[in-house]
N, C-alpha and C positions, 0 to 999 in steps of 0.2 A: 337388731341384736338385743339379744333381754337383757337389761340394763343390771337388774340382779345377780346374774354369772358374771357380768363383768365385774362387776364391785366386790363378789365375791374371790375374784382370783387379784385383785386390788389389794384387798386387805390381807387374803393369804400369802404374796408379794411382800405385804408390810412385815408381819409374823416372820416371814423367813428372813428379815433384814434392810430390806428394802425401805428407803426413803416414799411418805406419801409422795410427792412430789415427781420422783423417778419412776412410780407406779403407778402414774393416774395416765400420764401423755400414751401407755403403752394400750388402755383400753379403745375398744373398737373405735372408728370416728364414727360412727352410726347410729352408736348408743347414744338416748336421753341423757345430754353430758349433765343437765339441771337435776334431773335428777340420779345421775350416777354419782355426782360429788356429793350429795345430801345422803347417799347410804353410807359413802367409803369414810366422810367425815364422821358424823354421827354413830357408824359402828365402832368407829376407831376412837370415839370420844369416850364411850361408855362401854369400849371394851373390857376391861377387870368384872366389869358388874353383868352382863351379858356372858362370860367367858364363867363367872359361875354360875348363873341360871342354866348355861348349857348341861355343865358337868353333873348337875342337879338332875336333868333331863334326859341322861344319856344312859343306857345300861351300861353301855362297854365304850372307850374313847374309838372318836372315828378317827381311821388312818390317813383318807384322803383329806389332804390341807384343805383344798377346795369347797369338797364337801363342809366342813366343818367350821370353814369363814362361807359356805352359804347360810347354815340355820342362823348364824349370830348376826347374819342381814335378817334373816327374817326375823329374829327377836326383837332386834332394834328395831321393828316396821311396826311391831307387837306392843311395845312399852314408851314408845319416845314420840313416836310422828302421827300425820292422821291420816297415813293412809286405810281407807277401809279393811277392815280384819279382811275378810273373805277374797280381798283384791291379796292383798300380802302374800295370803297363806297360796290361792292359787298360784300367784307367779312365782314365787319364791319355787316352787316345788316343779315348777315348767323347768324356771333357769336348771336344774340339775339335767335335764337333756339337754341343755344349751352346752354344760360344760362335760360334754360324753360319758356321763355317768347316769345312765336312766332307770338301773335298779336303785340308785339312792337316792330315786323319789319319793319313794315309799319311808323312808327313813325319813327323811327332811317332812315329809306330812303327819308323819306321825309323832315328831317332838313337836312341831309349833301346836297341832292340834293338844297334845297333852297341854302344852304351856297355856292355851284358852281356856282348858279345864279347870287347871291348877292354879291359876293366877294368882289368888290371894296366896297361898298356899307357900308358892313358889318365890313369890314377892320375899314372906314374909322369912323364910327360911336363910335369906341371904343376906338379912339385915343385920344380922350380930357378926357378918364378916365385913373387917372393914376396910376392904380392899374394891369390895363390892359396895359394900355404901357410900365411898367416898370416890369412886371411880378411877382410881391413882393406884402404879405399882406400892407394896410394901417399903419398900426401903425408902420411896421419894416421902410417902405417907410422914414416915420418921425422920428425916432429914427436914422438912417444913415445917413440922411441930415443933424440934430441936430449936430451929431458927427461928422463929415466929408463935411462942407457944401460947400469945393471944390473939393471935391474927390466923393460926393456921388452918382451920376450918373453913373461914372467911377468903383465903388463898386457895384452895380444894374447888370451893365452889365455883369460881371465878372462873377458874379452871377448866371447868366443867360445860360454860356457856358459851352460845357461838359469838364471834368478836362481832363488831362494831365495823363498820366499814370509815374511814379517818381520811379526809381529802389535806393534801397543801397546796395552798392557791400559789402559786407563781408572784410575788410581789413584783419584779420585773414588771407582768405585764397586766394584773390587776390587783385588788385587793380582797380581803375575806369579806367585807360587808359589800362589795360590788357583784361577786361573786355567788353569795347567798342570793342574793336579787335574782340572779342570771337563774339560778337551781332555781327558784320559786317560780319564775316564769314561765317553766318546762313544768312545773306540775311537779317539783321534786323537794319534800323537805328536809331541810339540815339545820344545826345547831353549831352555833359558833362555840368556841373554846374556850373557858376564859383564862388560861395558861400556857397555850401556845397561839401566838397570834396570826398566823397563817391557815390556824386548823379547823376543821368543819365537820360535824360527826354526819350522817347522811342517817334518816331515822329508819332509810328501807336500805340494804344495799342493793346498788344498782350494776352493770355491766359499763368498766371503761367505754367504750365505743359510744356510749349515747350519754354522756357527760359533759355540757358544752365547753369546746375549745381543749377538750384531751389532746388529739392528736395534733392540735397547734402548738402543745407544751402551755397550754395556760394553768396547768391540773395536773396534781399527779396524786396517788394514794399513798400516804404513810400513816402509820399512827402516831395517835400525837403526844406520847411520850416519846417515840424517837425524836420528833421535833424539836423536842428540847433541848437536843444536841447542839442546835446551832447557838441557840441562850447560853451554852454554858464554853464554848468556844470561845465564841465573844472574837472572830477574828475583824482586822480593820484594815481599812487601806494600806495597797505598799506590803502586807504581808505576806509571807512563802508557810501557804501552809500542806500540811502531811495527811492525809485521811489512809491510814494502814487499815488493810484487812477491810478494804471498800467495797466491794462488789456486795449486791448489786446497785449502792450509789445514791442510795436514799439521802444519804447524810450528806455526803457532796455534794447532788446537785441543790440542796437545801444550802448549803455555805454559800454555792456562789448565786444562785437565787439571791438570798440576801444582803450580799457582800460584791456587787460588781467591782469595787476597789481592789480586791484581791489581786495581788502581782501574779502567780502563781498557786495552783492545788495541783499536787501528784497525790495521782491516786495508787495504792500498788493493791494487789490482790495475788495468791497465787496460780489462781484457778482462770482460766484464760476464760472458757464460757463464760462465766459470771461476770466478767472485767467485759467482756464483750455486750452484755445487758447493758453493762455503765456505759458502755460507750455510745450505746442505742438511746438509755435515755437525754445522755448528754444533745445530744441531737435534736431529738425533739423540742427538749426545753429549750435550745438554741446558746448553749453552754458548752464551755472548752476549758480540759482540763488534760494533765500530763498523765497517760496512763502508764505503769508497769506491771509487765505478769511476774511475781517475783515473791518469792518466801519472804516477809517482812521483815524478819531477823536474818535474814543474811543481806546485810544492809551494804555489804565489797562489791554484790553484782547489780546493784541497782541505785545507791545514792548517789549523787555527783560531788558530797562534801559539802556543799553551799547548806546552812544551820538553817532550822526549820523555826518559825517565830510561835506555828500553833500545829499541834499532832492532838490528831484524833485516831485515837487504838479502840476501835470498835472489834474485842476482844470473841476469837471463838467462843463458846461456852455450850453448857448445856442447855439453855435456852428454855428453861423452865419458868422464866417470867412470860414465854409466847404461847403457853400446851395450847393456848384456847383457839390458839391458828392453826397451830401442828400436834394435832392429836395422836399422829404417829408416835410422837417424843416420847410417851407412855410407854411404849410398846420398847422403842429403839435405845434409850439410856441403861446403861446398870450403873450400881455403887461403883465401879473401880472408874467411870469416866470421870469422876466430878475431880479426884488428883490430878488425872492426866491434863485435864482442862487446866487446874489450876499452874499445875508446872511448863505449860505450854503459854498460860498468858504471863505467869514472873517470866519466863524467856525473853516476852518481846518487851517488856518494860525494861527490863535488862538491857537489851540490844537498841532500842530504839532512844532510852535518854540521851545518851551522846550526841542524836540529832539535832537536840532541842538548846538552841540558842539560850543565852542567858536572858534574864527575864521573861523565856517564855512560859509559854501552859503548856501542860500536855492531860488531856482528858481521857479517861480511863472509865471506856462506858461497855454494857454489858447485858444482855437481855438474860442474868440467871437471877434468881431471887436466894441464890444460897450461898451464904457467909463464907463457905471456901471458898468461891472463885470472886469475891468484893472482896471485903472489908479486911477478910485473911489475906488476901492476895496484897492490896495498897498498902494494907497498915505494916503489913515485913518489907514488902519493896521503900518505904517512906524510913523505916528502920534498919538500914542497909546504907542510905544514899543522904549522906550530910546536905548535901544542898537542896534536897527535895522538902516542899511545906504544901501539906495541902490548905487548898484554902476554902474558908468558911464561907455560909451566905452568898453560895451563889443560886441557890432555888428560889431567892426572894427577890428578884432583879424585879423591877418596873411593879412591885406590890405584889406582885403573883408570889402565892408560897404553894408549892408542890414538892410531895415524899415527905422523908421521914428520913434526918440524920442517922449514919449507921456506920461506925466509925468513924474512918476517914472520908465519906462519899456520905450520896445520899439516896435511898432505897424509894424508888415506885412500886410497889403490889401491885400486880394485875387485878385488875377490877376497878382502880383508885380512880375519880373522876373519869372513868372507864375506859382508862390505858391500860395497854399491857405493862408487862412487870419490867419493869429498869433499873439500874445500878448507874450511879452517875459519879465518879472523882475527880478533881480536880487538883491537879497537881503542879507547881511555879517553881521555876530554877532560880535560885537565888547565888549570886556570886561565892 
């Protein structure tokens, strides 16, 4: 199967709405899956910028989606990777009879051909648009600037780069400098953390399956600004803690990884598949935790009333601190989500502090990098709720200092020590 029509009908999948994620499992099992995810990513990373070289390219808009998330594979093949020109442009122009359109071959040869002519030309024409320069819709463009208008450049770019691949060693069952040894010995290098102590950056990413002691649960993948979630939990023995909105369980099995003491972790999720991942990796890692499939705010059909001592509200959002993993989110966000988001995560702080015993925390974490859904969001919930105090210096535990205070929390930028983008609060019930 030509690996280009698939990726082509991947990213036109994404365009009409579709999750990368729900659009990648549906391509053939046939297709070069290594390299089908290196188109669907990579077109979808620097889709704005591609999406106007096309329009630049194009006499008349083409009708068929298809067609027209095939040229923007071949651009991408054109401007970004190494694949050889003359490989590109041939296949690129095959896959249009892969995907039953054989007269728009001739059409698909003849923009990328133009775009070899044109290159400089073409390049240089898209540069005073800066939707295309900076590879980001309009609107998010201004929203980042807004919020960060000396860093937001710097967040763009960040943006723009493939991630990092981020291991958590299992303390349980070894440690990160035991661990590093183990990669070195396979011939595999990584770099330890110096912020999260579990975390190991991998300087190639590699495939789970040949990572030693993955499927023993000695290893699992997160990045390691989520890691920092369990720093700032900070739960202890004898504790009943809450991880809302948990799937698929990163942060969990990180808690009890770290925290064998734990009396208790109920996980709740709504979404049964995802809850069902947590529960797969619960297993592996050889971890046990109370699962519920259950809307997190409606706390009647799933709490049992027993006060929670540590919550973790690993808030939906628009996830604009992860684009560099989900390049789709470009594509899939408009302005009117970032309220919705925001009035969906004051909901469950809303509904969820009641849970939270007196003197406990409740952490209020977020992978957006935009002041609606933090700093807006904590700082009116903290202004609402007499007994709430967030509290300070908690990025500096054990010397380590990571982010950048931002209200009430503390802000990671994607790229920082080369995590993705995080929102960290911390918030204590005080009698």
């Amino acid at each position: 199967m030509n690996a280009r029509a698939q990726a082509a009908r991947v990213v036109a999948a994404v365009v009409a709405g579709a999750s990368l994620d729900r659009a990648l499992p549906a391509a053939a099992p046939d297709t070069d899956r290594a390299l089908l995810r290196m188109l669907c990513y990579g077109t979808l990373r620097w889709y704005p910028r591609l999406e106007a070289l096309l329009d630049g390219l194009l006499e008349r808009p083409a009708r068929d989606a298809d067609i027209r998330a095939l040229m923007l594979v071949g651009l991408y093949q054109l401007t970004d990777t190494d694949v050889a020109a003359h490989a590109a442009v041939a296949e690129t122009v095959e896959a249009a009879r892969h995907l039953g359109n054989p007269r728009a071959a001739g059409l698909v040869n003849a923009v990328l051909r133009r775009f070899q002519r044109e290159r400089t030309e073409q390049l240089g024409r898209i540069e005073s648009m800066e939707t295309a320069r900076f590879a980001h819709p309009a609107w998010l463009i201004e929203r980042i600037r807004g919020d960060w208008p000396d860093d937001w450049q710097a967040v763009l770019a960040a943006g723009n780069r493939p991630p990092s691949m981020w291991l958590r060693v299992n303390r349980r069952r070894s440690d990160a400098a035991a661990y590093l040894g183990e990669l070195a010995s396979c011939g595999y290098d990584a770099v330890p953390c110096t912020l999260a102590p579990e975390a190991l950056r991998l300087v190639q990413p590699l495939p789970v399956q040949v990572l030693p002691g993955f499927e023993a649960g000695r290893v699992s993948v997160q990045d390691a600004g989520a890691q920092l979630a369990c720093d700032v939990v900070e739960a202890r023995d004898g504790m009943r803690v809450l991880d809302a909105c948990a799937a698929p369980g990163g942060k969990a099995c990180h808690l009890l990884e770290r925290n064998p003491g734990i009396a208790e972790l109920v996980a709740v999720d709504r979404s049964a598949a995802r809850l069902e991942r947590l529960a797969q990796n619960l297993a592996r890692l050889g971890l046990a935790a109370t699962l519920r499939v259950a809307d997190a705010v409606q706390t009647s059909k799933w709490w049992d009333g027993a006060a929670f001592d540590r919550i973790l509200l690993d808030v939906p959002c628009s996830a604009t601190g992860v684009i560099r993993r989900h390049p789709d989110i470009k594509l899939l966000r408009r302005p009117a989500d970032i309220a919705r988001f925001a009035e969906r995560q004051r909901g469950l702080l809303d509904a969820l502090w009641p849970l939270l015993a007196p003197g406990g925390r409740l952490v209020y974490a977020s992978c957006s990098i935009l002041e609606a859904e933090n700093a807006d969001v904590t700082g009116a919930f903290l202004a609402s709720q007499p007994q709430a105090r967030a509290a300070a210096g908690f990025n500096r535990a054990a010397g380590r200092v990571w982010g950048r205070v931002r209200g009430s929390g503390v802000q990671i930028l994607p790229g920082e020590a080369d995590m993705d983008g995080f929102y960290y609060a911390c918030l204590s019930k005080h009698a």
